[in-house]
N, C-alpha and C positions, 0 to 999 in steps of 0.2 A: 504494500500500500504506500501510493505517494507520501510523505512526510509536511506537502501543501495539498490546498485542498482549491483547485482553480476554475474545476468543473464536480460535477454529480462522482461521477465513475472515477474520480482520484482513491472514491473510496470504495472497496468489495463489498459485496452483499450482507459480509460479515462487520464493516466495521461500521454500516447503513445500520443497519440492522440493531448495533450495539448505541449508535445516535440517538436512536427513535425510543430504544427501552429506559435509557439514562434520561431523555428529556421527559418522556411520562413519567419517572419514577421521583425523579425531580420537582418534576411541575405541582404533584401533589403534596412532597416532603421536602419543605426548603429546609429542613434541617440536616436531611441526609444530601445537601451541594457543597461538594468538597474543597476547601480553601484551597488548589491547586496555586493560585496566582497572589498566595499571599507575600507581599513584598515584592511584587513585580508587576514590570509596565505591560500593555498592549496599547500599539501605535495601531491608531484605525484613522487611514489619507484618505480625502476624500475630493476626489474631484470633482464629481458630481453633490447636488444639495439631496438632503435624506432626512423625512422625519422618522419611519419604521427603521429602516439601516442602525441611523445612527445611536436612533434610542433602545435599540436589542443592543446590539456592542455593548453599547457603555455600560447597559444595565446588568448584560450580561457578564461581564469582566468583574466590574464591583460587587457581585455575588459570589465571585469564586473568586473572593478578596483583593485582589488585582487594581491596580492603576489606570483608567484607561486615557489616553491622551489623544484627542484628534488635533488630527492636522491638516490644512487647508492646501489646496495647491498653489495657491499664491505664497506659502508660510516657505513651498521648498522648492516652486520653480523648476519641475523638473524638464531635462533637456533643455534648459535656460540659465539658468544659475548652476545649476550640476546636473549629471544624469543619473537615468532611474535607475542604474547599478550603485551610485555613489549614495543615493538615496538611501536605497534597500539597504548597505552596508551599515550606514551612519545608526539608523532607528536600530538593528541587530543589533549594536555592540551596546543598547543600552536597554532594549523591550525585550520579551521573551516572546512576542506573536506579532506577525505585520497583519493586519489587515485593513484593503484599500478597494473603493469602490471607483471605477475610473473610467475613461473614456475607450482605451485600445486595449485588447486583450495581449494583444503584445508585450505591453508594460508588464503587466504580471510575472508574464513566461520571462524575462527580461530580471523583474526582483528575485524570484524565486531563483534562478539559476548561481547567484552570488551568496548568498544567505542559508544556514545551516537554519536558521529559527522559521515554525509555516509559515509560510503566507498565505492568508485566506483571499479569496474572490467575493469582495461584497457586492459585485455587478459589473460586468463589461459587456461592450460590445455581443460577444458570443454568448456571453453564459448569465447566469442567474443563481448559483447552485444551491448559496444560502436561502432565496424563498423555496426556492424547490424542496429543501429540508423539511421546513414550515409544513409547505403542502402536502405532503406524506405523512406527517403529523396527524392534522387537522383530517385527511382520509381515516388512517388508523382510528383518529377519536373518534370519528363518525358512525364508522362499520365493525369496528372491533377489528380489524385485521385488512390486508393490502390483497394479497393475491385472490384473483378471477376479477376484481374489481374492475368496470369499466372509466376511463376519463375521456370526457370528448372536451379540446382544448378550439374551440372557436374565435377566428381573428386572424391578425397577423403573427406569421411563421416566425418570431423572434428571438430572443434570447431566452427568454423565459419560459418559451412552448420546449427550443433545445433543453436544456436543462430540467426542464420535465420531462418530455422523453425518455432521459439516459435515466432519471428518477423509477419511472415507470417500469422499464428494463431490468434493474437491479432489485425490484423487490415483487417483482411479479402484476402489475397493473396491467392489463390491456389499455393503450392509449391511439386513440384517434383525431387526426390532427385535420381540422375544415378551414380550408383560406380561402379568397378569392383566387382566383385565377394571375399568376403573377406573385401573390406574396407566399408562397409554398416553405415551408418548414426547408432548410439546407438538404438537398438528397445526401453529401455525407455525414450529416448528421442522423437522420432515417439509417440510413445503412450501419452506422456508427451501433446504434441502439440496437438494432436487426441483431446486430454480432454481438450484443451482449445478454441474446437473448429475447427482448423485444417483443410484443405482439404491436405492433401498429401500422395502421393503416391512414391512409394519406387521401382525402376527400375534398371536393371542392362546392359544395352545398351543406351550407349549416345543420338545414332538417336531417339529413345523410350521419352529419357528423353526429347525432347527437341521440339518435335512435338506440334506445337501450343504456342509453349512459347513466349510472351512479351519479358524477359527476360530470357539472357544465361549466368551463373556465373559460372567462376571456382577460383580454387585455387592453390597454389603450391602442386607440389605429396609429396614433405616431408619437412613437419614443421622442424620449429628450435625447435632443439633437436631431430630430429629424423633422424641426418645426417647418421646412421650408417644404415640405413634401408635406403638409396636410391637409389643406384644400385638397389634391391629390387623391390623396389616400382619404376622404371622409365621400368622393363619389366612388372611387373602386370599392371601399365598403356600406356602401348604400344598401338597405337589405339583409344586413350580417348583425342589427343588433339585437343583443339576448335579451325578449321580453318575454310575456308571457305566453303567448304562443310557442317559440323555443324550448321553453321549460315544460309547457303541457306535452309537446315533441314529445321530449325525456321521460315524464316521468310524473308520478305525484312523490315518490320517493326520493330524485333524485334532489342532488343538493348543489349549489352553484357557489364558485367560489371566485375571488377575481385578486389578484397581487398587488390592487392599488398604487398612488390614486387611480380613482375612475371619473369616468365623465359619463354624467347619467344624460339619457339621452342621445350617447353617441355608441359606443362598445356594448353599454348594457342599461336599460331602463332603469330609473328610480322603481318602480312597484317592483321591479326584481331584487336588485341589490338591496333593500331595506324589505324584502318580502319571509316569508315562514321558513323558505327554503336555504334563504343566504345564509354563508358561516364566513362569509368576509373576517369580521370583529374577533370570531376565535382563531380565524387565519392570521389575522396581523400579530393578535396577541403570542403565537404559536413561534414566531419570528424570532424572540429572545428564549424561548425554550429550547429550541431547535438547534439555534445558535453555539448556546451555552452548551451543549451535549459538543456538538463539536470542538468548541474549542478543547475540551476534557481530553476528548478522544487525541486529537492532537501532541497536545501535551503529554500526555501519556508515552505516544510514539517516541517521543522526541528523546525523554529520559529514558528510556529502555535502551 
């Protein structure tokens, strides 16, 4: 198992698996969260702005006694003032954990190659893998358990749908992925999941996507940084938003879940997202549990 943690599948089935019983067993008994980071920093950059990111981190370090210190991208200039190797170095020789939410997934692979201490992925470009943690969470509390489950992910093919996928793959979900025509989930990312196992299937009609699903996920239609593309992207998905008809699609059972923020009225109705069926609020909340299991797990590697 990777020793950083940059996507889903850094970690095996086994150390997923060991995430999800330590954030449940946790979330109920905060007295059984072990002071691992007592007397030590975690450096979480952020170049991107975060109110769930930044408030699991933080919250989640200072429960397992820990220091946590953000840092801005203006604070270190990277590729400007120095590079993101001199970076990575600098925070190591004084944090026991990097983790940075940022624009280029490159960066990451960039930190992580310099640096003996993880570096976690709070979000880039490709990947998502700390919600995707959450989400597998928030599944398991729903259903009592992950495998046969269905998730039909509705929207654009982004980092978030990637990162659920490889999720999906690793702990047994069936997952089905509905785009417009044009925003398709990465094929090497499809095939990526396919080889780890995988059940998913690649659809281009929401109703399609979403027939028989447990779960209904969307996402916003344009990422930050993709503001110049959303006029765009709000007539390519014209017709793709999750209301109630979508959900009756599904299910009376099923349950909809979305990684926020949302834009109600565009990705997913307000009666949905505020409706019987959403677990958004346990989803966000799930974030710093989810989290905090990882960073253990981590940690753990690290000293071994």
């Amino acid at each position: 198992m990777s020793p950083h943690f940059l996507e889903v599948n850094d970690l095996d089935p086994a150390g997923l698996a060991r995430v999800l019983a330590d954030a449940t067993a946790w979330k109920h008994d905060r007295t059984a969260v072990p002071r691992l980071l007592e007397g030590r920093g975690v450096a979480a950059l952020f170049e991107k702005p975060s109110a769930r990111t930044r408030t699991s981190v933080e919250v989640a370090v200072a429960t397992l006694g820990g220091h946590p210190i953000q840092i801005r991208a203006e604070d270190v200039g990277i590729d400007q003032r120095e590079t993101a190797e001199d970076v990575a170095r600098t925070l190591a020789s004084m944090c026991d954990l990097i983790a940075a939410r940022v624009f280029e997934h490159t960066l990451l692979e960039r930190m992580a190659a310099v640096v003996d201490v993880p570096v976690v992925n709070l979000l880039s470009d490709r990947a998502h893998p700390c919600q995707a943690l959450a989400d597998l969470l928030t599944i398991q509390e729903v259903f009592g358990s992950l495998e046969g489950r269905r998730v039909a992910y509705v929207g654009d093919g982004n980092n978030v749908a990637a990162s659920l996928a490889f999720g999906a793959a690793l702990s047994g979900l069936e997952f089905v992925v509905a785009t417009p025509t044009g925003y398709e989930l990465d094929v090497e990312v499809v095939e990526r999941a396919r080889n780890l196992g995988g059940v998913i299937e690649v659809v281009n009609d929401p109703y399609d996507g979403v027939r028989d699903a447990d779960v209904v996920y969307t996402d916003v239609w344009t990422s930050m940084g993709q503001e110049e593309e959303a006029e765009v992207r709000r007539r390519a998905f014209a017709g793709w938003t999750v209301d109630a008809a979508l959900m009756k699609a599904a299910g009376e059972n099923a349950v909809f879940m979305h990684c926020l923020p949302a834009h109600r009225g565009e990705e997913v109705a307000a009666e949905v997202l505020e409706g019987p069926q959403s677990v958004v609020w346990q989803q966000s909340g799930n974030r710093m549990d989810s989290v905090r299991a990882l960073f253990a797990l981590l940690l753990d590697e690290v000293s071994e």
